[in-house]
VEXDRENMAR-761885 format. One record per residue (C-alpha): y, x, z. Coordinates in steps of 0.5 Angstrom, whole numbers, plus 500, padded with zeros to 3 digits. Layout:
YXZ ...
***
This chain:
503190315 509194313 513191308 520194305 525190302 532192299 537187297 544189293 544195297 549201294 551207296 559210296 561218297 568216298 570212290 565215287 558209287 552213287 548207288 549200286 547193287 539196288 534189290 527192291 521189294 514194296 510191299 504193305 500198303 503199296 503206292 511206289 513211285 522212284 522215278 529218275 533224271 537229276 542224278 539217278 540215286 533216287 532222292 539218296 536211296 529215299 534218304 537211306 530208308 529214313 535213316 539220315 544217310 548211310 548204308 555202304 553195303 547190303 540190307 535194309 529191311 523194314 517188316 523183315 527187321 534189318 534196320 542198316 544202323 537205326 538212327 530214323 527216331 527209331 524206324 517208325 518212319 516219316 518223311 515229307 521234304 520238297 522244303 515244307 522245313 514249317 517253324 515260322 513262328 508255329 501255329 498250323 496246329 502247333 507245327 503239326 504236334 510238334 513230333 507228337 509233344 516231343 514223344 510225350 502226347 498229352 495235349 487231348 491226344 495231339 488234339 484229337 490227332 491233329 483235327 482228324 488230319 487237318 479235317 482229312 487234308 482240307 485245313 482244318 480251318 488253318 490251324 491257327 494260321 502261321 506260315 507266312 499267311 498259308 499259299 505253297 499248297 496250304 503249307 504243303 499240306 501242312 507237311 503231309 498233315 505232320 507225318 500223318 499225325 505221328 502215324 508212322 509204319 512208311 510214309 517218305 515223300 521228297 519230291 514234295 510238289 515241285 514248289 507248287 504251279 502246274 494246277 496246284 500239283 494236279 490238285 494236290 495230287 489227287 489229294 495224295 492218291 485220295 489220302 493213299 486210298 484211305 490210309 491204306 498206308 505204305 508210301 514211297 515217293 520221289 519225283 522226276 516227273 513222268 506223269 507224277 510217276 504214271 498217275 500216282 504209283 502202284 509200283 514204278 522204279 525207275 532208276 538211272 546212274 545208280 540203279 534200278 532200270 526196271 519196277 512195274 505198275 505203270 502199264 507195264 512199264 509203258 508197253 513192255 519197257 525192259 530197255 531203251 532208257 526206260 522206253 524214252 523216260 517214260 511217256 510223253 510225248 517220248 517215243 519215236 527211235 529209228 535205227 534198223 537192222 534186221 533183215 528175217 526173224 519171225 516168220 509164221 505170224 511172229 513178224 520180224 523184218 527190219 530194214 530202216 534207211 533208203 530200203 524202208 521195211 517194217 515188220 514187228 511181232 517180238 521174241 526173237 531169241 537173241 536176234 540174228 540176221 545184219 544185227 543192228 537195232 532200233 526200232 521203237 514207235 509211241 507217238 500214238 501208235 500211228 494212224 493216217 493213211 485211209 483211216 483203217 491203218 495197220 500196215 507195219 510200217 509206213 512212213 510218207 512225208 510233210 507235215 512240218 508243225 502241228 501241236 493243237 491239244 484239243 481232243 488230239 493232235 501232235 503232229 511233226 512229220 519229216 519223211 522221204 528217208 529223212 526222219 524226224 518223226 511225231 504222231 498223235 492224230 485224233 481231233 478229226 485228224 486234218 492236218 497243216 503244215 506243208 501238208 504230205 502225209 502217210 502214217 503207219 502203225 503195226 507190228 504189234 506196236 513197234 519196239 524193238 531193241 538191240 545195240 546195248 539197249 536192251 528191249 526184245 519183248 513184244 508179242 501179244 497183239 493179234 490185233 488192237 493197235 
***
């Protein structure tokens, strides 16, 4: 059981608070992706679990054992960097043992361990290769195979693909979800990368200047984004933002009215506790929430204007629209969707799919759909 709780820990460089008021539970054998711009905390608050930087204030608890003034020998952790940090002049095989004959493993023991590794990371035909005759991924796994073989209680990841192209990563990857799976081990991650974030994680935190913006499995984050920031982080392409106040709170149906520019109406089934009438807010709309006019199109908002590009994806389409009020809009269409530049166009979506946020950002929580949007 490896269980990690953190509890109003902060980070100070002098005055300066990089990290601040964090409460985060992972539980055993979870899969938690730390998710955040350049900047966010992200990357130090994964140092401050290993060990190599220093809690200013609250607790850091492994397995409910405060761990704050454990120098990382002593934490049973392991940690993968963005670098690789291979001994050049190390065989595959020797770079692997290294930690295990530095804690004392006979040499059948380091065997034993490193072949098991390097067979479950797919280079046990390396291990005899040096650095420099290894590809980015080869010596990427190299790293994984490393802390793998020390099996530690939490494995800690540095943004560990960012060196490898965008095949490799998709590849390596999958190999690490596999790895999770079969470890059942428990793994945090640091990535800048929404999709790394999206596909890999039980648990997504994400995190902005300092702190933590919202944890919750992928879904959850994606349809129900606690604030703006969160809503715009995540997804790609990122979600549509219209200004609006609102005009009536809900009705029978649970649909409030907002009013965009030029006298648009929308409707948008929310909570609308702390809502009020004038407030002003902005309206949310993911790219694939829209359907073209004709095509059995929900009616919470509509939009006419002309098409000014069109992304061809192959199974689908992305599609730039200036409308009527003057917005800059994006819709996702199916591959059936015909499209062209110059082309006028109405799009809608429906209540069920629009976000709604007030002045500071934060998100009013939808409704169920009566519907499927």
């Amino acid at each position: 059981m490896t269980q990690v709780t953190l509890t109003n820990v902060s980070k100070k460089y002098g005055d300066t608070a990089v990290l601040q008021g964090v409460d985060l539970h992972i539980a055993d054998g979870e899969f938690v992706v730390l998710v955040g711009p350049s900047g966010c905390g992200k990357t130090t608050l994964l140092r401050m679990m290993c060990g190599l930087e220093e809690i200013s204030g609250g607790e850091l608890a492994i397995d409910g054992h405060v761990v704050n003034h454990l120098p990382p020998a002593q934490r049973g952790i392991a940690m993968v960097f963005q670098s690789y940090a291979l001994y050049p002049h190390m065989t595959v095989f020797d770079n692997m043992g290294f930690g295990l004959k530095l804690h004392g493993a006979d040499r059948a023991e380091r065997k034993r361990r490193i072949e098991s590794a390097a067979k479950a990371l797919h280079i046990d035909h390396l291990l005899q290769r040096l650095p420099r005759e290894l590809s980015g991924g080869q010596r990427q796994r190299v790293a994984i195979g490393r802390a793998i073989v020390r099996d530690p209680k939490l494995f800690l990841f540095d943004e560990p693909l960012s060196n490898l192209d965008a095949s490799l990563r998709v590849k390596t990857r999958v190999e690490l979800a596999r790895l999770h799976r079969e470890l059942k081990a428990t793994m945090v991650y640091v990535t800048h990368d929404q999709v790394e974030a999206m596909t890999l994680g039980d648990k997504i935190v994400v995190m902005h200047e300092g702190r933590v913006q919202q944890a919750g499995s992928p879904v959850e984050l994606y349809e129900q984004p606690a604030n703006r920031f969160v809503a715009t982080f995540i997804g790609s392409p990122a979600i549509n933002l219209l200004p609006a106040t609102v005009s009536a709170l809900g009705d029978g149906a649970g649909e409030t009215t907002l009013s965009l520019a030029r006298g648009a109406q929308a409707r948008a089934r929310v909570e609308t506790g702390a809502l009020r009438i004038g407030q002003a807010v902005e309206i949310g709309i993911r790219p694939e929430h829209f359907k073209p006019a004709g095509e059995g199109a929900p009616e919470g908002v509509c939009f006419d204007g002309e098409v000014v590009l069109v992304e061809q994806l192959g199974e689908s389409h992305l599609v730039y629209l200036r409308t009527d009020g003057g917005e800059e809009l994006v819709m996702r269409g199916s591959a059936l969707t015909r499209a062209k530049p110059g082309d006028r166009m109405r799009w809608c979506a429906s209540a069920e799919a629009l976000h709604v946020f007030d002045a500071d950002g934060r998100a009013q929580r939808r409704l169920a759909a009566a519907t499927q949007v």
